[in-house]
SEDREN-670948 format. One line per field, with one value per atom (N, C-alpha, C, O): residue number from 1; residue in one letter; atom name; x, y, z. Coordinates in steps of 0.1 Angstrom, whole numbers, padded with zeros to 4 digits. Layout:
N
seq <- [NUM	...]
type <- [a	...]
atom <- [CA	...]
X <- [X	...]
Y <- [Y	...]
Z <- [Z	...]
***
This chain:
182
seq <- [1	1	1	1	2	2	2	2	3	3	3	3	4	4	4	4	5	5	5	5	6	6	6	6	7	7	7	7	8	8	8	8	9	9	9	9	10	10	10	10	11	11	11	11	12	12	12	12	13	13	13	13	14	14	14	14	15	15	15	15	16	16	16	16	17	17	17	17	18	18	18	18	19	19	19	19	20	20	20	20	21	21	21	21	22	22	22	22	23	23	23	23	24	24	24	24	25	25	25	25	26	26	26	26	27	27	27	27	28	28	28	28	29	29	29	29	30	30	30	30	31	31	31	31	32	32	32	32	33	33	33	33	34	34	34	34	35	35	35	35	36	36	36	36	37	37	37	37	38	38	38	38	39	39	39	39	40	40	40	40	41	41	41	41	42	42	42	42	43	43	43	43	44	44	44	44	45	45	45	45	46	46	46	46	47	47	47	47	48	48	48	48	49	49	49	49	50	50	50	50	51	51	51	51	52	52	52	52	53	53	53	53	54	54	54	54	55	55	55	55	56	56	56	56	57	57	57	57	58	58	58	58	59	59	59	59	60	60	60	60	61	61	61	61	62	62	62	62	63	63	63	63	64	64	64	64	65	65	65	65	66	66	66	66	67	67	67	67	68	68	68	68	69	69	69	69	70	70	70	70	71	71	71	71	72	72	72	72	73	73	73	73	74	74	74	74	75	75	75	75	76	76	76	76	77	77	77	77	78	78	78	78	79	79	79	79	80	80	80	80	81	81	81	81	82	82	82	82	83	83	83	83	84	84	84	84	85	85	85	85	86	86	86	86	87	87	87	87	88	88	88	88	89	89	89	89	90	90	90	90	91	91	91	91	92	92	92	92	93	93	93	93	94	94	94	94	95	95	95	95	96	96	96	96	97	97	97	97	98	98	98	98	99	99	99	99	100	100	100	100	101	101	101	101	102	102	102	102	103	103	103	103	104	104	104	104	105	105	105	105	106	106	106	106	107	107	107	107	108	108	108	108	109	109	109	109	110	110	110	110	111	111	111	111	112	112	112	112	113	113	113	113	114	114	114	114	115	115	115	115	116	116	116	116	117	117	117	117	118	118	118	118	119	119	119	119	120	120	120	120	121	121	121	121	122	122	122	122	123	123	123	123	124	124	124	124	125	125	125	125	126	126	126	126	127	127	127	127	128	128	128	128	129	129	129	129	130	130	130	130	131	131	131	131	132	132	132	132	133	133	133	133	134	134	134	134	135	135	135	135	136	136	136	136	137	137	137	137	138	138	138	138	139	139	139	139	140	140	140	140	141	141	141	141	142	142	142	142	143	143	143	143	144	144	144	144	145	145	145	145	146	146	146	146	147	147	147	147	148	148	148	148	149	149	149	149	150	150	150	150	151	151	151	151	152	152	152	152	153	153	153	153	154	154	154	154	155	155	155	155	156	156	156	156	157	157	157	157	158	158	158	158	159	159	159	159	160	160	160	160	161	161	161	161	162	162	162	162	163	163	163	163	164	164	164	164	165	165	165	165	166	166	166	166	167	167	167	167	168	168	168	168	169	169	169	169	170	170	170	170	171	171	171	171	172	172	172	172	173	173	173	173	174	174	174	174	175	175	175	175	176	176	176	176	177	177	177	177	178	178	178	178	179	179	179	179	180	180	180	180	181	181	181	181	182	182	182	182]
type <- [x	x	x	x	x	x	x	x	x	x	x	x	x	x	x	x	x	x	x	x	x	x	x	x	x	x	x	x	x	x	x	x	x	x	x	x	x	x	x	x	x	x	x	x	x	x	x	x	x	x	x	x	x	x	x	x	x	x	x	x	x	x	x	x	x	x	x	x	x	x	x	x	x	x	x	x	x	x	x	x	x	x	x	x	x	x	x	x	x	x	x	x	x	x	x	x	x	x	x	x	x	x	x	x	x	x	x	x	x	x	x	x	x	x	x	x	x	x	x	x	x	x	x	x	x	x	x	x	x	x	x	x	x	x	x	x	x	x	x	x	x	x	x	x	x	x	x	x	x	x	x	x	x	x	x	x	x	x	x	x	x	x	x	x	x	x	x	x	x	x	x	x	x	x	x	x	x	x	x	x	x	x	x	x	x	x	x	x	x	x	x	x	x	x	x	x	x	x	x	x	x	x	x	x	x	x	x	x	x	x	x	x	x	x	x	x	x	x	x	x	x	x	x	x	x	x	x	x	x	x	x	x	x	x	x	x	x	x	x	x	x	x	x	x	x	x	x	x	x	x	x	x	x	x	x	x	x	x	x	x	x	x	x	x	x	x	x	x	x	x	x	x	x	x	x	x	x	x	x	x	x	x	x	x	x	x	x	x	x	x	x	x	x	x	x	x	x	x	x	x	x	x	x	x	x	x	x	x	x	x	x	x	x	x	x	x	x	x	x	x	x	x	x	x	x	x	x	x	x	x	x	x	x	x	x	x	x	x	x	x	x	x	x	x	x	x	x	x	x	x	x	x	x	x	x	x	x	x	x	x	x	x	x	x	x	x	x	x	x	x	x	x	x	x	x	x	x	x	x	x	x	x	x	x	x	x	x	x	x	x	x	x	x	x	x	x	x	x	x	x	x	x	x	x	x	x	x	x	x	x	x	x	x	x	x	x	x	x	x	x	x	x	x	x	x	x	x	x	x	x	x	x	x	x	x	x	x	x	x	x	x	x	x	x	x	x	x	x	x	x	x	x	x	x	x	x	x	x	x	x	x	x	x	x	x	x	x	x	x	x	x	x	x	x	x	x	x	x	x	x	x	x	x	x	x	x	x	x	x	x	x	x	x	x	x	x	x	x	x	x	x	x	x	x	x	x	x	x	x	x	x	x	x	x	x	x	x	x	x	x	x	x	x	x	x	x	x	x	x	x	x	x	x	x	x	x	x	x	x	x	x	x	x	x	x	x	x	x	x	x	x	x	x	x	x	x	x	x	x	x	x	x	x	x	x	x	x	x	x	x	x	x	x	x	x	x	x	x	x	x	x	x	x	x	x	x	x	x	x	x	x	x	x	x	x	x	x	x	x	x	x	x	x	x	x	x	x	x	x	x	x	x	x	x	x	x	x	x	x	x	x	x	x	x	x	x	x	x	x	x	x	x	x	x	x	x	x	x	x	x	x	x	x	x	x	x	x	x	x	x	x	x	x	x	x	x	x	x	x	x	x	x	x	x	x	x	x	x	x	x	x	x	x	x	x	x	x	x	x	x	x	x	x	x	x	x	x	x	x	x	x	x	x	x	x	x	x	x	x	x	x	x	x	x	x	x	x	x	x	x	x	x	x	x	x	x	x	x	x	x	x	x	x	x	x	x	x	x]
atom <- [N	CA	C	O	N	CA	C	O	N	CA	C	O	N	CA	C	O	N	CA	C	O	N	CA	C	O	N	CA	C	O	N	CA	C	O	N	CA	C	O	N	CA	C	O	N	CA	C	O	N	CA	C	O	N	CA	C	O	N	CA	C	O	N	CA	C	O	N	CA	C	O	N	CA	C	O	N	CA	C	O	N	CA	C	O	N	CA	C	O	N	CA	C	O	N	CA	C	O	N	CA	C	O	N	CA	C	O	N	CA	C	O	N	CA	C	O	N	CA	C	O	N	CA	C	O	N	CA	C	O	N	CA	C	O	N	CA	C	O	N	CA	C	O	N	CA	C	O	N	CA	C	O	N	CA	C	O	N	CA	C	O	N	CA	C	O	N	CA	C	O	N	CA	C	O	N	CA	C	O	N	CA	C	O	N	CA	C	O	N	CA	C	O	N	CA	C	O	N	CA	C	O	N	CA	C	O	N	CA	C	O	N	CA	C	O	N	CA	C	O	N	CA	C	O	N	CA	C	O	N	CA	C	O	N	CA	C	O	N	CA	C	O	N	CA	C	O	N	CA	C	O	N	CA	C	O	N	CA	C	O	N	CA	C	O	N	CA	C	O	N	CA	C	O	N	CA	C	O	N	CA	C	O	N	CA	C	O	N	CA	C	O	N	CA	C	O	N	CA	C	O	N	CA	C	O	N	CA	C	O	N	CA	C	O	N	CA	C	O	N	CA	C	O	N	CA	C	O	N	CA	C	O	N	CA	C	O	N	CA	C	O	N	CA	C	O	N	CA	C	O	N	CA	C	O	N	CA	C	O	N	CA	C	O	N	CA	C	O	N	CA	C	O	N	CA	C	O	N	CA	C	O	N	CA	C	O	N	CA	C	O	N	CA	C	O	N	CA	C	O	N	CA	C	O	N	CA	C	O	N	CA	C	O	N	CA	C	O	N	CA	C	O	N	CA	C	O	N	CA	C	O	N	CA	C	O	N	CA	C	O	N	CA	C	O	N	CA	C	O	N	CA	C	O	N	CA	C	O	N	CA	C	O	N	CA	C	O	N	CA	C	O	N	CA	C	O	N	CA	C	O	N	CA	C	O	N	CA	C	O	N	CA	C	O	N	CA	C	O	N	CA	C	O	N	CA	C	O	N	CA	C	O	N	CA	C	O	N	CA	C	O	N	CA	C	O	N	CA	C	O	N	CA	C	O	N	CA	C	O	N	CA	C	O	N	CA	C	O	N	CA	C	O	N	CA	C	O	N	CA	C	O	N	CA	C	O	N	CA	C	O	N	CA	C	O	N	CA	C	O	N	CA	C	O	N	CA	C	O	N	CA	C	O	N	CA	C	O	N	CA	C	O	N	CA	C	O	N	CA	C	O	N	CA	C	O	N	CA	C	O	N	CA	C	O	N	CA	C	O	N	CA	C	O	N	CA	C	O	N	CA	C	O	N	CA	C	O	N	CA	C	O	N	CA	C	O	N	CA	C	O	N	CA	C	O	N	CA	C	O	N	CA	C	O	N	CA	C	O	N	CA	C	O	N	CA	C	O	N	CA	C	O	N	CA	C	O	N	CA	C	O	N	CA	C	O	N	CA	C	O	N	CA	C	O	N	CA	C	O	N	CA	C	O	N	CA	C	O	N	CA	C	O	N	CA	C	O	N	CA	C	O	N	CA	C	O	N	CA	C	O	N	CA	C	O	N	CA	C	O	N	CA	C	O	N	CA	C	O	N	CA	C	O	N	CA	C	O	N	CA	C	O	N	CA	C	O	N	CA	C	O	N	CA	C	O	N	CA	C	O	N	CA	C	O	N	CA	C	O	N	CA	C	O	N	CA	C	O]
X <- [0008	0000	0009	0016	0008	0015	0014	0024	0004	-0005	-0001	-0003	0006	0008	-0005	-0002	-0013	-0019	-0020	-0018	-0022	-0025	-0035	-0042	-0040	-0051	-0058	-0056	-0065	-0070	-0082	-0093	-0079	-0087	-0100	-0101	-0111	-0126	-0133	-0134	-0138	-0141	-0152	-0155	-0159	-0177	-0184	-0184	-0190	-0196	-0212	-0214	-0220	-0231	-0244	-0241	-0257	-0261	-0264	-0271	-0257	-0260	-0246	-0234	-0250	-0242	-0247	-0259	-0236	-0240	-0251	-0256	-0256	-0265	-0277	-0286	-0278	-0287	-0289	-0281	-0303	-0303	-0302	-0309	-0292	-0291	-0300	-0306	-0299	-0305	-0288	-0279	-0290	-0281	-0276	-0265	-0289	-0291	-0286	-0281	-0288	-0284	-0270	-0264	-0261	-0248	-0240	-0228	-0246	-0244	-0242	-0234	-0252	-0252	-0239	-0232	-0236	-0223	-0215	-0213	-0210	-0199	-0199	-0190	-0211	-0211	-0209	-0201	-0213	-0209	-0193	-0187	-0188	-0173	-0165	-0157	-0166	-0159	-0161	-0152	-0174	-0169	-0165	-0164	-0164	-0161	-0146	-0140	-0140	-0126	-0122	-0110	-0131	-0122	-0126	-0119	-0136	-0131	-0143	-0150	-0140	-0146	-0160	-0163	-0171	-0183	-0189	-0186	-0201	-0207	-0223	-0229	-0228	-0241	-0250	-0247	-0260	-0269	-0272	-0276	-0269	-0272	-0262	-0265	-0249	-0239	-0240	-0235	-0247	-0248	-0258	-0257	-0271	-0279	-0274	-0277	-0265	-0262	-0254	-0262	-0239	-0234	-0241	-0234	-0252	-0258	-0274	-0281	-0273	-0283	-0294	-0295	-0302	-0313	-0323	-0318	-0332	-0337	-0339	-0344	-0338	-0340	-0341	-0334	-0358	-0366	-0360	-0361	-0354	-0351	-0338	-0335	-0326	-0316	-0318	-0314	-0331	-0340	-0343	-0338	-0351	-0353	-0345	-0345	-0334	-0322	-0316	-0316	-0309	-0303	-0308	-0300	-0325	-0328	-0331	-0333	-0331	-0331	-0317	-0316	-0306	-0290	-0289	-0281	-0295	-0292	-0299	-0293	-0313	-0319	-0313	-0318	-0303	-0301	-0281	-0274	-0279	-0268	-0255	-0244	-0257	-0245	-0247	-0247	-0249	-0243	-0253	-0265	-0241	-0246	-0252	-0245	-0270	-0276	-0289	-0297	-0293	-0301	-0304	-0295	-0315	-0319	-0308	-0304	-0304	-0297	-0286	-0281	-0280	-0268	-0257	-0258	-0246	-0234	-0236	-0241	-0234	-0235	-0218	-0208	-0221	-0209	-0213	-0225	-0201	-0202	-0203	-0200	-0206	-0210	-0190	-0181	-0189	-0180	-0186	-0179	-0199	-0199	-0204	-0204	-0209	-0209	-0197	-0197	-0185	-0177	-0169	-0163	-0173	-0166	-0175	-0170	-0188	-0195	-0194	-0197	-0189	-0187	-0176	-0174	-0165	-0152	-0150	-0142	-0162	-0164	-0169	-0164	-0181	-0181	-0173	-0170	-0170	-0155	-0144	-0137	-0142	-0132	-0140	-0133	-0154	-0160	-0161	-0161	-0161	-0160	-0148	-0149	-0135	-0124	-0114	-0105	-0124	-0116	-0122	-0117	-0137	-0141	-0135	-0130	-0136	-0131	-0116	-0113	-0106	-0093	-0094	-0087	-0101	-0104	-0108	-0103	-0114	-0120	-0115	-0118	-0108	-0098	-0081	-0072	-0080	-0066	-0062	-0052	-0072	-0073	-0079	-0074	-0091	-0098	-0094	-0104	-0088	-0086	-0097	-0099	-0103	-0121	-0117	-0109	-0119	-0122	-0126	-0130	-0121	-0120	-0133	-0140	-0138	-0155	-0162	-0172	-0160	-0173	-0171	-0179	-0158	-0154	-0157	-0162	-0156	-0163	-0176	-0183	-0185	-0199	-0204	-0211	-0198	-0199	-0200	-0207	-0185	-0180	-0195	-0199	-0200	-0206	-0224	-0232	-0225	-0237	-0235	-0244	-0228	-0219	-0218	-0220	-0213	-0205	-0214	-0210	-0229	-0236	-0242	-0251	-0233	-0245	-0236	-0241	-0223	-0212	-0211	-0211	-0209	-0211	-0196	-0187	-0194	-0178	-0165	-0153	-0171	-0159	-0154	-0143	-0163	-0163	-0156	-0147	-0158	-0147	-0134	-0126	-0131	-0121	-0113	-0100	-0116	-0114	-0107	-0095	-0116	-0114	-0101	-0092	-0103	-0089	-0077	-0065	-0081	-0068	-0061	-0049	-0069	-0069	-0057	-0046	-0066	-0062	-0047	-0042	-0038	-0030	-0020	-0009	-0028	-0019	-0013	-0001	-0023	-0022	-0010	-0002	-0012	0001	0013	0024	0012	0025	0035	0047	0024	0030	0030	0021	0042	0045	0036	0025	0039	0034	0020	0013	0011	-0001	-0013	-0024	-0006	-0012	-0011	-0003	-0025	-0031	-0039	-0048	-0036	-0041	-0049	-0043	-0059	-0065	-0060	-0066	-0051	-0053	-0053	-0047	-0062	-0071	-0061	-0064	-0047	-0039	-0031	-0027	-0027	-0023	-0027	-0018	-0039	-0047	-0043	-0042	-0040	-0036	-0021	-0013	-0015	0000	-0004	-0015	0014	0015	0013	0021	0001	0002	0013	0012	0024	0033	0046	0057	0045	0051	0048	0036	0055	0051	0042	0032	0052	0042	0039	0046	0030	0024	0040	0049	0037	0054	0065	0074	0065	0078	0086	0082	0094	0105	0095	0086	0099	0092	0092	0104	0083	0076	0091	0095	0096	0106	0107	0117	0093	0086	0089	0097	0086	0086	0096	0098	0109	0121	0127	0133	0123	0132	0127	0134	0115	0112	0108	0099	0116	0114	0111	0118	0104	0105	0107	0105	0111	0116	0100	0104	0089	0075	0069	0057	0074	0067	0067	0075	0058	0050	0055	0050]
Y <- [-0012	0000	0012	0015	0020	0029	0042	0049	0045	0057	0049	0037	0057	0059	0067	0079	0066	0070	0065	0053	0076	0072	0071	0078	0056	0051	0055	0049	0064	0073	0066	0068	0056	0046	0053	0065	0046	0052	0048	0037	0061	0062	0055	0045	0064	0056	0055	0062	0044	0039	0039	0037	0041	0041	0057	0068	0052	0066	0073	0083	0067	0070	0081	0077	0097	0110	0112	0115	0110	0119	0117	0123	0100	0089	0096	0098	0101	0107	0098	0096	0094	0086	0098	0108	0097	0107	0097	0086	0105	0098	0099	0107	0087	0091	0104	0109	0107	0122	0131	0141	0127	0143	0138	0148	0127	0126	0129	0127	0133	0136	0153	0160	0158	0176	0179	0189	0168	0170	0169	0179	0159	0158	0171	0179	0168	0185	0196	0204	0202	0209	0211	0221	0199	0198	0202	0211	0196	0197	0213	0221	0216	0231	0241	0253	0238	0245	0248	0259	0233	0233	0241	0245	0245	0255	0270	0279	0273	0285	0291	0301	0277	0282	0283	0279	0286	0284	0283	0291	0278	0274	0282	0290	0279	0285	0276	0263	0281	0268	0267	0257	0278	0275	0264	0253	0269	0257	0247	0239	0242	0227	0221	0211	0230	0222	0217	0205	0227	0228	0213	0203	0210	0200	0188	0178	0186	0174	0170	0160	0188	0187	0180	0168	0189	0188	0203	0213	0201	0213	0227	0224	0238	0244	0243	0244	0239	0238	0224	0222	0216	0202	0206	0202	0217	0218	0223	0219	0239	0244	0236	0240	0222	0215	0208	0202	0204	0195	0203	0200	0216	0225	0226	0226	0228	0231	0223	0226	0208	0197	0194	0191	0195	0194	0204	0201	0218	0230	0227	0231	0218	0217	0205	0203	0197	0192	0191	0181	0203	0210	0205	0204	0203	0198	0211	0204	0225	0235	0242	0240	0254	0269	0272	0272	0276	0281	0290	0288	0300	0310	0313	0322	0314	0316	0328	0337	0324	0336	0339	0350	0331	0331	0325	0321	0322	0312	0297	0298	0290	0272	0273	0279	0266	0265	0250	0246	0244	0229	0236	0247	0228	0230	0221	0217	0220	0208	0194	0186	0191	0179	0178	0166	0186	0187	0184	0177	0192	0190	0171	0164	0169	0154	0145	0134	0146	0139	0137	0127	0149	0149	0143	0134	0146	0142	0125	0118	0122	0104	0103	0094	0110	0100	0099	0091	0117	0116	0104	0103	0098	0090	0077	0067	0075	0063	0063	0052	0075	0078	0069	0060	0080	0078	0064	0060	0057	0046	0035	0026	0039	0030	0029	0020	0045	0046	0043	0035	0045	0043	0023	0018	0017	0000	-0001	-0010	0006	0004	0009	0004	0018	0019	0019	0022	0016	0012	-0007	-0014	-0008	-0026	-0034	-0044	-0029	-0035	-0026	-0029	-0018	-0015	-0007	-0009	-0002	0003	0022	0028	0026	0037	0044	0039	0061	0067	0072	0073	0076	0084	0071	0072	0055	0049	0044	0041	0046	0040	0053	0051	0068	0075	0073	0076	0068	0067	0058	0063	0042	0035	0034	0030	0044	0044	0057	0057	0066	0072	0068	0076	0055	0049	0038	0037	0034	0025	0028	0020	0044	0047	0048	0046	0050	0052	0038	0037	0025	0014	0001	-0010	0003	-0007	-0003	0008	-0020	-0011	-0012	-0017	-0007	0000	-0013	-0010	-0028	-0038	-0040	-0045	-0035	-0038	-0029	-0031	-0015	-0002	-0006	0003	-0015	-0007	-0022	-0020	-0032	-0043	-0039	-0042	-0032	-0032	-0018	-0017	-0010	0000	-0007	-0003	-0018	-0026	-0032	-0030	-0039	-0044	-0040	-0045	-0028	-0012	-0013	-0024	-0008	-0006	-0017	-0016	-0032	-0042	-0043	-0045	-0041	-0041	-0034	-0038	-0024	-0011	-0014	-0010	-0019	-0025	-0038	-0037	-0050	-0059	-0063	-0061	-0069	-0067	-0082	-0082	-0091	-0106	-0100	-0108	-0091	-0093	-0103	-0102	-0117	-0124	-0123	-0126	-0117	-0115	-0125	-0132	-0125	-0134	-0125	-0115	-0126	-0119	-0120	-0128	-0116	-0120	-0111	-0100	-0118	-0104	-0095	-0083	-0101	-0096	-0086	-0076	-0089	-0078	-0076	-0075	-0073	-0074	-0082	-0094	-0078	-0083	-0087	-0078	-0100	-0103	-0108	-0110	-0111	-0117	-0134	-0143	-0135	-0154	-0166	-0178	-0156	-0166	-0163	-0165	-0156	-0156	-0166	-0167	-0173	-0181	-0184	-0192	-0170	-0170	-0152	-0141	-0153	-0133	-0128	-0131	-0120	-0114	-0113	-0104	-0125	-0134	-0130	-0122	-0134	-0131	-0131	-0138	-0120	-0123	-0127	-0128	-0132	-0141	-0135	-0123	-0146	-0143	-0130	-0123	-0130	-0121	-0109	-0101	-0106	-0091	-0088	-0076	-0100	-0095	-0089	-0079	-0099	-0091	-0081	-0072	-0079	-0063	-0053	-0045	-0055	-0051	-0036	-0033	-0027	-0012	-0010	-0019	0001	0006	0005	0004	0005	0003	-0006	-0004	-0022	-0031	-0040	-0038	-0048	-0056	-0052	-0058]
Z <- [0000	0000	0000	0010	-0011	-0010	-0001	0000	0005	0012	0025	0025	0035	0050	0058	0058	0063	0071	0085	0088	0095	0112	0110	0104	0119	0121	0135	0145	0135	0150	0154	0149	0168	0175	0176	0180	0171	0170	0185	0191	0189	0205	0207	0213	0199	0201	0188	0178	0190	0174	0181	0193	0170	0178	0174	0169	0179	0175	0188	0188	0203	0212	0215	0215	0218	0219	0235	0238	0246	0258	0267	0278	0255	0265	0260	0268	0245	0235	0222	0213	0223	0208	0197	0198	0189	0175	0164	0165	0154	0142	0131	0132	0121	0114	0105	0102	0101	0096	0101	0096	0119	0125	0125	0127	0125	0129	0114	0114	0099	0090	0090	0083	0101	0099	0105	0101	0117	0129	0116	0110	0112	0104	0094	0092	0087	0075	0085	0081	0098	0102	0108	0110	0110	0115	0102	0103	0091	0079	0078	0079	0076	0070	0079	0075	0095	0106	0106	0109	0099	0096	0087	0086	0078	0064	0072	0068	0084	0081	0094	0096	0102	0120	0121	0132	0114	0110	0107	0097	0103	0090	0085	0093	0076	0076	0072	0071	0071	0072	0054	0047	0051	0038	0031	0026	0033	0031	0033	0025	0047	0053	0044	0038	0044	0030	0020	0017	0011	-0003	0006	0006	0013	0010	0015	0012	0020	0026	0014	0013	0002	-0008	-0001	-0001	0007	0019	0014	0008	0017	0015	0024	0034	0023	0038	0053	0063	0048	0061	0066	0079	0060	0070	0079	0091	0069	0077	0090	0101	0086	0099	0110	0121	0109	0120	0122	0133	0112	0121	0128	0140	0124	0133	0148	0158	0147	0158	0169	0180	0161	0170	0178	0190	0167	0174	0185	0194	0187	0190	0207	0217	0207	0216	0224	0236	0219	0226	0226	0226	0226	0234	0227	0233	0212	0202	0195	0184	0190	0186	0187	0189	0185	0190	0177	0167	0177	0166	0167	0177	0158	0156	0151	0147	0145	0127	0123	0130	0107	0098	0108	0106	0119	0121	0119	0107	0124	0120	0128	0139	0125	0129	0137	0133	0148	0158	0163	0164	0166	0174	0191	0195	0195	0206	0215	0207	0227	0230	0227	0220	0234	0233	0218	0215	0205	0197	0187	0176	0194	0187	0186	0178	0200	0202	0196	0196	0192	0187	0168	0162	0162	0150	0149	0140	0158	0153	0153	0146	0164	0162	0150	0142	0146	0133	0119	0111	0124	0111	0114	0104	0120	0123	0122	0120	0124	0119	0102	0096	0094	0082	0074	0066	0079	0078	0075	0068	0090	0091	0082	0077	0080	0067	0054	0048	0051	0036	0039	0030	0047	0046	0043	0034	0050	0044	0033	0026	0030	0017	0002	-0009	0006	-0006	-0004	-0013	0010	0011	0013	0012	0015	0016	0007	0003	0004	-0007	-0018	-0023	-0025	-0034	-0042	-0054	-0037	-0038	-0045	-0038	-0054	-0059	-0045	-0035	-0048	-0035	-0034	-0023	-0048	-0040	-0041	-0035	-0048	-0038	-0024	-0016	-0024	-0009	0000	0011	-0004	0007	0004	0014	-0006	-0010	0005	0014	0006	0011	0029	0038	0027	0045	0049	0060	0040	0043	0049	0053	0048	0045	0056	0064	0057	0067	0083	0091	0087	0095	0108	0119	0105	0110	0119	0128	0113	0117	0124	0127	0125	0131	0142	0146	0153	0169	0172	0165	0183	0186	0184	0181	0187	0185	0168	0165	0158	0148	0144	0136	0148	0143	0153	0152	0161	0168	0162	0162	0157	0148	0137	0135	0128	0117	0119	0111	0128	0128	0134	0132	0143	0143	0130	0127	0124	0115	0101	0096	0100	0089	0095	0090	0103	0110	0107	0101	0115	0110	0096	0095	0085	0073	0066	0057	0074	0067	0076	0071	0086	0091	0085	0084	0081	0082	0067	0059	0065	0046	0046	0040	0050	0043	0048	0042	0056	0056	0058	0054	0068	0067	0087	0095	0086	0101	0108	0103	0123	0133	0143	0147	0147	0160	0172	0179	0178	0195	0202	0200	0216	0223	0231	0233	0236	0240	0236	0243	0222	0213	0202	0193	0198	0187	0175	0177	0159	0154	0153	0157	0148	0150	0137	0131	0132	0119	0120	0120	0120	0116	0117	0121	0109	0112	0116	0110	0131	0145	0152	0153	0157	0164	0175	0176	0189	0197	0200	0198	0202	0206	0212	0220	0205	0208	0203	0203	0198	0196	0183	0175	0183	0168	0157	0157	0147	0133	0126	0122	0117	0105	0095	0093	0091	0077	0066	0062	0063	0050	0060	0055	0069	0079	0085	0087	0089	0089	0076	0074	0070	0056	0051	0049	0050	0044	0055	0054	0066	0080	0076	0066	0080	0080	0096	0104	0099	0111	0122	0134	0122	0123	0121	0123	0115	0109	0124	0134	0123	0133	0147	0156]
***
């Protein structure tokens, strides 16, 4: 795999925020509001429609549903702000995003906009062992050259053919050892 990425451990999977059932929609406005928060600190609501292509009045009641329950700072014809627990709430699903599409077109070999198409459809519905799995996983992947992964609960993934957890490395991973490999 040619692309190096850090794989950033996914905290909470889930549509439950602060012990709040979310809907996946509203964990879609979090993320469209985190993204465009990042280019330039606030957002509008008109923008959040245009990138989520929603109509007005729905961004209106999503806003005001997120707003009521204390994930961002909002008021008609004003600027869109994450709130804190707002802000930690988007930043999970961007990293539920992330770590999909990073599988999916760094492992499976997947085209980058269906693999964001997919991780986008996805991110909303895997519960926290399955993300914190599959970012083990991701990780092992880009670590270990022969690629041929073992589960163990101790130290998540190892190369298969290590003998024992820990232990000296598999042939294929000494020799194409990178300074970071297994």
């Amino acid at each position: 795999m040619a692309k190096s990425k850090e794989v950033v451990p996914v905290a909470q999977v889930g549509n439950v925020i602060d012990g709040q059932e979310i809907s996946s929609s509203l964990e879609d406005y979090l993320e469209t509001i985190l993204m465009l928060t990042r280019r330039r600190e606030v957002a509008r609501a008109k923008e959040i429609g245009d990138q989520l292509q929603v109509n007005r009045s729905s961004v209106t009641s999503a806003l005001q549903n997120l707003a009521k329950r204390g994930l961002i700072n909002y008021s008609p014809y004003e600027y869109v702000t994450l709130t804190p627990a707002g802000l930690r709430a988007a930043e999970d699903v961007a990293r539920r995003h992330v770590t999909l599409r990073d599988f999916f077109s760094d492992v499976l070999q997947i085209e980058e906009e269906e693999a964001n198409a997919a991780a986008c459809r996805m991110e909303h519905a895997l519960p926290p062992v399955v993300m914190e799995r599959l970012a083990a996983f991701i990780e092992f992947v880009r670590r270990c050259p022969a690629g041929i992964g073992q589960w163990d609960p101790s130290i998540g993934f190892r190369c298969s053919r290590t003998k024992t957890p820990g232990g000296p490395e598999c042939e294929p991973c000494s020799r194409a050892r990178k300074p970071d490999c297994c």
